[in-house]
C-alpha positions as CSV (number, residue, x, y, z in Angstrom):
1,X,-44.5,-20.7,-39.5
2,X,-43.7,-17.2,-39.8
3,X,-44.6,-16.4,-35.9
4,X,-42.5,-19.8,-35.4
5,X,-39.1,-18.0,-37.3
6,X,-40.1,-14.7,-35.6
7,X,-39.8,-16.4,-32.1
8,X,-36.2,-18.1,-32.8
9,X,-35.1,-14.8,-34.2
10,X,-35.8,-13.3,-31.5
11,X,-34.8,-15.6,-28.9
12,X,-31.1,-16.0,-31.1
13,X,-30.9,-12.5,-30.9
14,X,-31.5,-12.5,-27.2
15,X,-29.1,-14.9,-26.7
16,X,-26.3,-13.5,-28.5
17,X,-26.9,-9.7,-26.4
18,X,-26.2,-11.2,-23.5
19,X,-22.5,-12.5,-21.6
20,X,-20.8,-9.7,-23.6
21,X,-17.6,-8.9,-21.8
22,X,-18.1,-5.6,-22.3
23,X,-21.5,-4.6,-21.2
24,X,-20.8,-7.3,-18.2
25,X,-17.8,-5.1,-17.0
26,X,-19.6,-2.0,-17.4
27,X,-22.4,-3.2,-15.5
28,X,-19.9,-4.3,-12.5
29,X,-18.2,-0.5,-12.2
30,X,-21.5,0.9,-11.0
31,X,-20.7,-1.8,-8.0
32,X,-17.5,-0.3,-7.8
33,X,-19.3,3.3,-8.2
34,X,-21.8,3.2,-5.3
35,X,-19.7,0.7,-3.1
36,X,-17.5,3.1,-1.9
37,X,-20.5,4.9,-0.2
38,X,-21.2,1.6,1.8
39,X,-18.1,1.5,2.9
40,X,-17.0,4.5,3.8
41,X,-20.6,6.2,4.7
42,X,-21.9,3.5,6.4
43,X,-19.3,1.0,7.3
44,X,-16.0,3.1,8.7
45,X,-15.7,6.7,8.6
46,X,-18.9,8.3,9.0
47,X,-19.9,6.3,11.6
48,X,-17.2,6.7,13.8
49,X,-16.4,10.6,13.4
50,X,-20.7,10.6,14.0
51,X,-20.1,9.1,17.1
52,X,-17.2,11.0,18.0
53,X,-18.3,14.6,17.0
54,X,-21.7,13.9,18.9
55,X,-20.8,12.3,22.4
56,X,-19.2,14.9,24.9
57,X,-19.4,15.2,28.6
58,X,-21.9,17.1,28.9
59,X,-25.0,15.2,27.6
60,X,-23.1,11.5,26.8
61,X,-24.0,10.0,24.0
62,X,-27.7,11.6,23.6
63,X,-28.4,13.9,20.9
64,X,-31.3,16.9,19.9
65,X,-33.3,15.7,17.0
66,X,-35.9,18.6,15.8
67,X,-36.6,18.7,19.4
68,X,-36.5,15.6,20.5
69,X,-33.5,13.2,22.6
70,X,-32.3,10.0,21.0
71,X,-29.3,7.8,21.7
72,X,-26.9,9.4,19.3
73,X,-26.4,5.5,17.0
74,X,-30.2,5.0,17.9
75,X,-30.9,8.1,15.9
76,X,-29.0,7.1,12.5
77,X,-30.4,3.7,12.8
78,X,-33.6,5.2,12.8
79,X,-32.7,7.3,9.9
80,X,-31.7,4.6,7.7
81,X,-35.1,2.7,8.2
82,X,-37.1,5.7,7.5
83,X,-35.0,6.3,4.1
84,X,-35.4,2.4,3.5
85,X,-39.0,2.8,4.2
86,X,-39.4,5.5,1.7
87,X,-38.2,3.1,-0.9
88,X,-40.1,0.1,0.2
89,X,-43.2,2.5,-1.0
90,X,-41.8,4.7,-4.1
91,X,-39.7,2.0,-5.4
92,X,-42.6,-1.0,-6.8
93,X,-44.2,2.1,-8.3
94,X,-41.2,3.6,-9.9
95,X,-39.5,0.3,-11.0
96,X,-43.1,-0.8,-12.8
97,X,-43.1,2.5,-14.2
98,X,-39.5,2.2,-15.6
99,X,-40.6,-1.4,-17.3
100,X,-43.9,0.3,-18.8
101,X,-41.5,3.2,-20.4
102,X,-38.8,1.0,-20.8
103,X,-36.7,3.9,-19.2
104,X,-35.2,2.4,-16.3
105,X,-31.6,3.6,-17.0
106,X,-32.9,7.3,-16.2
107,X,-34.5,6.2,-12.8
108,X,-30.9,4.8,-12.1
109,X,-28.8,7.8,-13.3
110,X,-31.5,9.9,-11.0
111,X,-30.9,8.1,-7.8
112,X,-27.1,8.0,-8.4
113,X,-27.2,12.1,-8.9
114,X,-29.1,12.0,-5.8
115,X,-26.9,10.3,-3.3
116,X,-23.6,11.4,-4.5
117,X,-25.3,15.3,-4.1
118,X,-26.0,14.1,-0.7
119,X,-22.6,12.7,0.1
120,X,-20.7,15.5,-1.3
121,X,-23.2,17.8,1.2
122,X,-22.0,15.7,4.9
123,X,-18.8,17.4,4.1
124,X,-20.4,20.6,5.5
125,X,-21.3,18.5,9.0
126,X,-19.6,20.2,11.9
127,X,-20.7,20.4,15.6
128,X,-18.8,23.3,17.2
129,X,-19.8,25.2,19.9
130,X,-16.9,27.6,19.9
131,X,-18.0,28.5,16.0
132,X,-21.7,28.4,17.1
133,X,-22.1,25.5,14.0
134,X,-24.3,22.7,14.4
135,X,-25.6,20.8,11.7
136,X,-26.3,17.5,13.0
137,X,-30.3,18.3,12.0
138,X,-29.5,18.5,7.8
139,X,-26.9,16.2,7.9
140,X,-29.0,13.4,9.3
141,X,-31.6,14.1,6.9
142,X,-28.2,14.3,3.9
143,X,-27.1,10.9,5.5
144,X,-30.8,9.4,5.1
145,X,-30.9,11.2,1.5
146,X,-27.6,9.3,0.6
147,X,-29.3,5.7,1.4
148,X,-32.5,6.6,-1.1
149,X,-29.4,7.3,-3.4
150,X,-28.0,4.2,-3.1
151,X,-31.3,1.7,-3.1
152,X,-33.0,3.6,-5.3
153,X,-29.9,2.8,-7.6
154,X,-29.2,-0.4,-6.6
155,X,-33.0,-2.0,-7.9
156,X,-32.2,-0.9,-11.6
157,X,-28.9,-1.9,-11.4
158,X,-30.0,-5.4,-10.3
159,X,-32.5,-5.5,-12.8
160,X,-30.2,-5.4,-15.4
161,X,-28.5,-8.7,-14.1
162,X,-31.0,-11.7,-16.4
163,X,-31.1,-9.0,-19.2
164,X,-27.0,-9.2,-19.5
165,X,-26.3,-12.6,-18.3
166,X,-27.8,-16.1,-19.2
167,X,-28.7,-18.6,-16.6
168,X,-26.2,-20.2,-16.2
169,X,-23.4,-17.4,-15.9
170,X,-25.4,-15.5,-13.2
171,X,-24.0,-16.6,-10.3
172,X,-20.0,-15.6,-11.3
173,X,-21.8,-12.8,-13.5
174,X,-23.6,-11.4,-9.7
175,X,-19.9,-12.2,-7.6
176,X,-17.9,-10.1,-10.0
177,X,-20.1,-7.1,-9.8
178,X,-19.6,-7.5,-5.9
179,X,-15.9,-8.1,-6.5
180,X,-15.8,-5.2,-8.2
181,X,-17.5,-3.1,-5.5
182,X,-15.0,-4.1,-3.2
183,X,-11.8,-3.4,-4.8
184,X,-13.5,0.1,-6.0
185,X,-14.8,0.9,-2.4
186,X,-11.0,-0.3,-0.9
187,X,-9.1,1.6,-3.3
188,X,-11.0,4.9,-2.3
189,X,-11.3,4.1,1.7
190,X,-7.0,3.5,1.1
191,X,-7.0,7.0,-0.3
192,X,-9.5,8.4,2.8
193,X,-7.7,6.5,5.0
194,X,-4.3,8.4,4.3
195,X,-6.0,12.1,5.2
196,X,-7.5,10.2,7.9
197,X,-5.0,9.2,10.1
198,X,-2.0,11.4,8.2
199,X,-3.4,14.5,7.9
200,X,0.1,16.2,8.6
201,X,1.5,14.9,5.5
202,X,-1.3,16.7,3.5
203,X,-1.0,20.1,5.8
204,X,-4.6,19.2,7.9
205,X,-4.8,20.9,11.0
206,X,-8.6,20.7,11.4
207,X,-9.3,17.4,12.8
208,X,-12.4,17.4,11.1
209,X,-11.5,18.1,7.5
210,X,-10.5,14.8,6.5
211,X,-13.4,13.0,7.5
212,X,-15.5,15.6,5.5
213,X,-13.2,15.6,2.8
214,X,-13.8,12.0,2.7
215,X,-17.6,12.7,2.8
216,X,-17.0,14.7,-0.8
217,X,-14.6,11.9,-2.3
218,X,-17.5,9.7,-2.1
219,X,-19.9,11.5,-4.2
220,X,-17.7,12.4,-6.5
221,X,-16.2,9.1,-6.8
222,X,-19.6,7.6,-6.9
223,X,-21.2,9.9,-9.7
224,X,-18.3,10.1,-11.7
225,X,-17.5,6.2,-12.0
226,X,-21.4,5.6,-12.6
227,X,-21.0,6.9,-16.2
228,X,-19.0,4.3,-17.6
229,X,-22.4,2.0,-17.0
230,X,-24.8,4.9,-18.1
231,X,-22.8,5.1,-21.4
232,X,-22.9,1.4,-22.3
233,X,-25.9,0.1,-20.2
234,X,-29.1,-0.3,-22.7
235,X,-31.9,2.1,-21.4
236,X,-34.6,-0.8,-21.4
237,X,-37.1,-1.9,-23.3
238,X,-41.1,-0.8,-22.8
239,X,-43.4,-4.0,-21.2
240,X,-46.7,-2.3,-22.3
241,X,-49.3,-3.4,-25.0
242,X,-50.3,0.1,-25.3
243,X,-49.5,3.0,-23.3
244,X,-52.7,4.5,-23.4
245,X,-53.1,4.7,-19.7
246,X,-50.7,7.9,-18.1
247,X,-47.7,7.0,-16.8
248,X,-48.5,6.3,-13.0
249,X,-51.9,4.0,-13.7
250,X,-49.9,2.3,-16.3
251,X,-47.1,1.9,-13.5
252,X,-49.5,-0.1,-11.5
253,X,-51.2,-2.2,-14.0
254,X,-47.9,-3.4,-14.9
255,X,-47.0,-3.7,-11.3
256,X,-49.9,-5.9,-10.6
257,X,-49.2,-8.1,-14.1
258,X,-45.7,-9.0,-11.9
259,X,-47.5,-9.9,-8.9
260,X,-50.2,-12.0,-10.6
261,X,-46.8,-14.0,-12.3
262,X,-44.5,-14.0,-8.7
263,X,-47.7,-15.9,-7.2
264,X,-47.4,-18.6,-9.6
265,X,-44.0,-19.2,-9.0
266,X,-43.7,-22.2,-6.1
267,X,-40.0,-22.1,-5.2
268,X,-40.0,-18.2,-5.9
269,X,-42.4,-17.6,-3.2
270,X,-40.4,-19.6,-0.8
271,X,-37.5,-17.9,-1.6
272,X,-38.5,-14.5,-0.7
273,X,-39.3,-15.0,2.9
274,X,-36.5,-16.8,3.7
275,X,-34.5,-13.8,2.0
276,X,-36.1,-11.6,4.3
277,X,-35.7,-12.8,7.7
278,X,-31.8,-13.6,6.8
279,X,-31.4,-10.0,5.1
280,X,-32.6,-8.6,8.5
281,X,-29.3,-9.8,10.2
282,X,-27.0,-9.7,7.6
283,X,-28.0,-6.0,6.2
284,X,-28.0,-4.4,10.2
285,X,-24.7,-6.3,10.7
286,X,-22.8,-4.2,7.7
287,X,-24.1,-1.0,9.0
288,X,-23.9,-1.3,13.1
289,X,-20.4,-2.9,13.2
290,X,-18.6,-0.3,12.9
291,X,-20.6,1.5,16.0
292,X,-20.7,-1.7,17.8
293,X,-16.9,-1.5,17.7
294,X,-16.7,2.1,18.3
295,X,-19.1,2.1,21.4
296,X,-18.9,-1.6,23.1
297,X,-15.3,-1.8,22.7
298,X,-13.4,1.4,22.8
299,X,-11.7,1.1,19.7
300,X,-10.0,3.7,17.7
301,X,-10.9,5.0,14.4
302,X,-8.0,3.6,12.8
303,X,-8.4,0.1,14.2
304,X,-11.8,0.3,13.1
305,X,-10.9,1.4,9.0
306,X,-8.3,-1.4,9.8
307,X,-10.8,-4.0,10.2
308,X,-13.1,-2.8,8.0
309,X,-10.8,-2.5,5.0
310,X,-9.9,-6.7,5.8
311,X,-13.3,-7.3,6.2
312,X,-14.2,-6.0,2.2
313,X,-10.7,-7.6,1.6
314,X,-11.7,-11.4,2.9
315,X,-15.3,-10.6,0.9
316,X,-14.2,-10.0,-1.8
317,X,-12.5,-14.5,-2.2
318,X,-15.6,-15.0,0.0
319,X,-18.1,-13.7,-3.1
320,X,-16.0,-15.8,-5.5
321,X,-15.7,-19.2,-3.0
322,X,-19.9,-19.0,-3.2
323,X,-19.8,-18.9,-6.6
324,X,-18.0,-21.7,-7.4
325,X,-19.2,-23.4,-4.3
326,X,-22.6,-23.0,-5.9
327,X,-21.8,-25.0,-9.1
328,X,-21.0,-28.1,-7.1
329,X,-23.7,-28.6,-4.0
330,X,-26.4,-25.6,-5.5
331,X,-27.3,-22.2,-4.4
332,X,-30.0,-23.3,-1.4
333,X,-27.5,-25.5,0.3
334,X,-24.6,-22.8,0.1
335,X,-27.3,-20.1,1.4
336,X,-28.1,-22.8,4.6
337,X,-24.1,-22.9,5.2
338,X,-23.6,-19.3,5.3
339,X,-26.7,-18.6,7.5
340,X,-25.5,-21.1,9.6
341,X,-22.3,-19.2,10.2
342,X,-24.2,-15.7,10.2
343,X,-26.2,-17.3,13.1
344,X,-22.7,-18.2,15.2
345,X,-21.4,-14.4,14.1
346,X,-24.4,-12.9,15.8
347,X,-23.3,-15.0,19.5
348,X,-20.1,-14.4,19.1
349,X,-20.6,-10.3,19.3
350,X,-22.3,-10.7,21.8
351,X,-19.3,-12.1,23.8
352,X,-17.1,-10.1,22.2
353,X,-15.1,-7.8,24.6
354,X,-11.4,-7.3,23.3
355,X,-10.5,-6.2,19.9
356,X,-8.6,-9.4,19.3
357,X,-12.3,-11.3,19.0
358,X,-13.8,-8.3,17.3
359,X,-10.8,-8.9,14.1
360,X,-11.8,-12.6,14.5
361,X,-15.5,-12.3,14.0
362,X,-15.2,-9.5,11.9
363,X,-12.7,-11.6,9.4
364,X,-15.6,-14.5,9.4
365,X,-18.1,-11.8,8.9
366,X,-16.0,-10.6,5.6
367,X,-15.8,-14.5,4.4
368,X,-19.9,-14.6,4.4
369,X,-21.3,-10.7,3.4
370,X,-20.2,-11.1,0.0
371,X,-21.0,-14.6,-0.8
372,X,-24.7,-14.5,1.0
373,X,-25.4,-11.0,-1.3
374,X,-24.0,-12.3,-4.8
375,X,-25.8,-15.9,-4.3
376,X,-29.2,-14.1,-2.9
377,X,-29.3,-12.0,-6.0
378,X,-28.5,-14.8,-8.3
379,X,-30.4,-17.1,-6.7
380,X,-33.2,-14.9,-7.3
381,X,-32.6,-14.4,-10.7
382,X,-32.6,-18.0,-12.1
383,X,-35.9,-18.6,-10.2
384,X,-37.0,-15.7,-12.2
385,X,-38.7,-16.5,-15.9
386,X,-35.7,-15.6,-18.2
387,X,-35.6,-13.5,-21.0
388,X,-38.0,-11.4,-20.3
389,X,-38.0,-7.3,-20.8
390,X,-40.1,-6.2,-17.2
391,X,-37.1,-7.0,-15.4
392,X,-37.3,-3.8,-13.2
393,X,-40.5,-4.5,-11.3
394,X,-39.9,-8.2,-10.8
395,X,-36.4,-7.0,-9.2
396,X,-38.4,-4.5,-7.5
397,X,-40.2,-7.6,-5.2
398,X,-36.3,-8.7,-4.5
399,X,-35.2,-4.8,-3.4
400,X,-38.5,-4.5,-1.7
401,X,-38.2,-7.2,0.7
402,X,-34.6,-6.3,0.9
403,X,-35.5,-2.6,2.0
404,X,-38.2,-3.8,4.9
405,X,-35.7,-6.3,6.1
406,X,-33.2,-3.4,6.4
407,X,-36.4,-1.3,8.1
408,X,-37.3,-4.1,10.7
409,X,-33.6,-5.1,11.6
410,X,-32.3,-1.5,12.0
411,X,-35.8,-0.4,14.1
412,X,-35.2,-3.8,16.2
413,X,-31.4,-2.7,16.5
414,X,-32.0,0.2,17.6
415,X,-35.0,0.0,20.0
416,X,-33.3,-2.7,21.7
417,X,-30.7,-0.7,22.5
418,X,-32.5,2.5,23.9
419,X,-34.4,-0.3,25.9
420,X,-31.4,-1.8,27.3
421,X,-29.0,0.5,26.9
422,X,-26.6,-2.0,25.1
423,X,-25.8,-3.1,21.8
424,X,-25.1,-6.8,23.2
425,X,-28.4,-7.7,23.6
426,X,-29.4,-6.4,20.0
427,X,-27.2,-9.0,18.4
428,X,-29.3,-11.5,20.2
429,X,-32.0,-10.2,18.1
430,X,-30.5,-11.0,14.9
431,X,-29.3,-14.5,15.7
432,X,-33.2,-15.1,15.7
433,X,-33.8,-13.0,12.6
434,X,-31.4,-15.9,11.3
435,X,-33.1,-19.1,12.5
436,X,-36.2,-18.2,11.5
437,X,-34.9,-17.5,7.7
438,X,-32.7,-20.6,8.3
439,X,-35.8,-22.9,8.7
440,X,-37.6,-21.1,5.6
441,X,-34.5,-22.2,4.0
442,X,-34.8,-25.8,4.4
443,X,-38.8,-25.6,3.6
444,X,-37.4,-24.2,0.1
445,X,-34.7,-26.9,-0.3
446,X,-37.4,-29.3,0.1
447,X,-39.5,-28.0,-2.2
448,X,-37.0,-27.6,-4.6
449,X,-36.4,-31.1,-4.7
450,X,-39.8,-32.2,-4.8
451,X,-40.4,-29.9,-7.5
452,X,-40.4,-30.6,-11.4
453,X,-37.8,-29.3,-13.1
454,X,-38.1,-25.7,-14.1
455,X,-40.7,-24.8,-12.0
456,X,-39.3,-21.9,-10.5
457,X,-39.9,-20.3,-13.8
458,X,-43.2,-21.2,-14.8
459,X,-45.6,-18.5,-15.1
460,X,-48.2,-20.0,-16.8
């Protein structure tokens, strides 16, 4: 009897922690803290002063790598999967360790220091003959640095999402963190977009200033933000019987206690496949459109913040038309819309040759990037077993297969393109990326039918 009141205490207590306004809110500004470097890193204005600062007449758009000649995008691309390949090894080590310390806050406060340092540093990246400066080398590595920031963050921060929410308010719980990422990365790209394309109104005469001005904004922006969760996040809550084994061994037996569990889980198992192939497409979409545009189409760099700033805009009612979407026909069916549409996105850039299309299929694009990440990551949660404390390294499985999608569709992205010399025929590439997780979508909406209720979350 006493283990019997023990239990409901506990589980009460649980209960009553979590869908607090406050902590949710706080949770939701480290979206709006680290967003800004996806949008303005990856997405718009890094991108296109990269491409501009390293194509000239003399050697096109090819570039000196530590000795060796790459297709200047091809060579970020492959920078990105590298960083995300990092992470696919550190991070189901790291995140286990964080649930056997029950320290996962200071793993996240660590990789937010680290890729705002590294933002704040591209704002030294110049290529200028006349001065004799050239530092394409360490700010490639700085750009690659900033993406371990910002997925090394990212894991903990998801983690915290079954901890803070119950079941059933973790699909509007996951769209307002990616609303709030939105409206905190547009309000900061609004405020890089004026030194951008006004820099006489601020005195700029260096055409390259504002873009590295906006490189320093970013980290700032980011680390600063990031403490309103760090003050009111909980720290976490140590998984381990006994922590008699050191830190690392004790990182992998708890690691492997996760993996013994996510086997047993039917509809989980199903899940994270089909996550995978999608995540390939959609991931490699957000962070080459902005050079497909740049290269394929000619435009300029104030069309391209343009679109980009609509496209976060538009995702922003697309994260929140998911959500409630979800509540009536169920997060697998939503997922198979949305992939369907990715799958029509991917054909249509490859047709696309006038910036008229681009705004078209970028505005579609917008409508689906938030609603496919919010439902994937709530999704994932409810097929997880709630209330439990190792929340880290089960989320580490999610950011995992997140990471090598990001690896595989980048690597594919970009190899197609040095083959071919065109980014055309790597879109081709990710429609198929999208089929395949299409199908593995339907083989999980069949099991999930056929299966008996709450079996996603047995781990018996």
């Amino acid at each position: 009897m006493a283990c019997e009141y023990h239990f409901l205490f506990t589980f009460s207590g649980t209960m009553q922690s979590k869908n607090n306004k406050k902590t949710i809110r706080a949770w939701a500004m480290f979206d709006w803290a680290n967003s800004a470097y996806n949008l303005v890193i990856t997405s718009t204005i890094f991108p296109a002063y990269y491409v501009a600062i390293t194509t000239n007449a003399a050697n096109g758009n090819r570039v000196n790598f530590f000795g060796k000649s790459f297709i200047n995008t091809a060579l970020t691309d492959y920078a990105l999967a590298a960083a995300y390949m990092l992470m696919v090894i550190l991070l189901p080590i790291l995140s286990s360790i964080a649930d056997y310390k029950g320290n996962k806050k200071i793993f996240m406060m660590f990789f937010t220091l680290l890729g705002s340092a590294a933002c704040c540093g591209l704002y030294f990246f110049e290529i200028n003959a006349a001065k004799h400066i050239d530092t394409l080398q360490i700010s490639v590595i700085l750009f690659a640095l900033a993406a371990v920031g910002y997925s090394g963050g990212f894991v903990f921060y998801n983690s915290y999402l079954p901890e803070i929410a119950t079941l059933d308010m973790q699909d509007s719980v996951s769209a307002k963190g990616f609303t709030f990422g939105y409206i905190g990365s547009v309000l900061l790209q609004l405020i890089c977009f004026a030194f951008v394309l006004k820099p006489q109104w601020f005195g700029i005469v260096d055409p390259t200033f504002a873009p590295r001005l906006s490189f320093l904004l970013v980290g700032l922006w980011w680390i600063g933000f990031a403490m309103i969760p760090f003050t009111v996040l909980p720290k976490g809550s140590p998984n381990a019987v006994s922590h008699s084994h050191n830190i690392i061994k004790g990182g992998f037996i708890e690691l492997a206690n996760v993996w013994r569990k996510v086997k047993k889980m039917p509809l989980l198992k199903r899940f994270l496949p089909a996550f995978f192939f999608y995540s390939m497409g959609v991931q490699t979409i957000m962070l080459v459109a902005t050079g497909f545009a740049a290269k394929e189409l000619h435009m300029e760099t104030s069309a391209l913040i343009t679109i980009i700033l609509i496209i976060q805009i538009v995702a922003i009612a697309g994260a929140t038309l998911m959500s409630k979407l979800s509540e009536r026909i169920g997060n697998v069916k939503v997922l198979i819309i949305t992939v369907i549409i990715w799958i029509a996105v991917c054909i249509a850039a490859y047709y696309t040759t006038t910036a008229t299309q681009f705004y078209i299929v970028a505005v579609v694009v917008g409508l689906v990037m938030g609603g496919i990440q919010s439902m994937s990551r709530s999704t994932y949660s409810k097929y997880l077993p709630q209330d439990i404390p190792d929340t880290a390294s089960f989320f580490s499985f999610y950011d995992v297969t997140e990471k090598l999608a990001i690896v595989g569709g980048l690597f594919s992205f970009g190899f197609i393109e040095e083959l071919t010399n065109s980014m055309r025929n790597s879109t081709l590439v990710l429609a198929l990326f999208f089929v395949i997780g299409l199908i593995l979508l339907f083989s999980l909406r069949i099991a999930e039918v056929n299966s008996p209720k709450n079996a996603q979350i047995s781990t018996e």
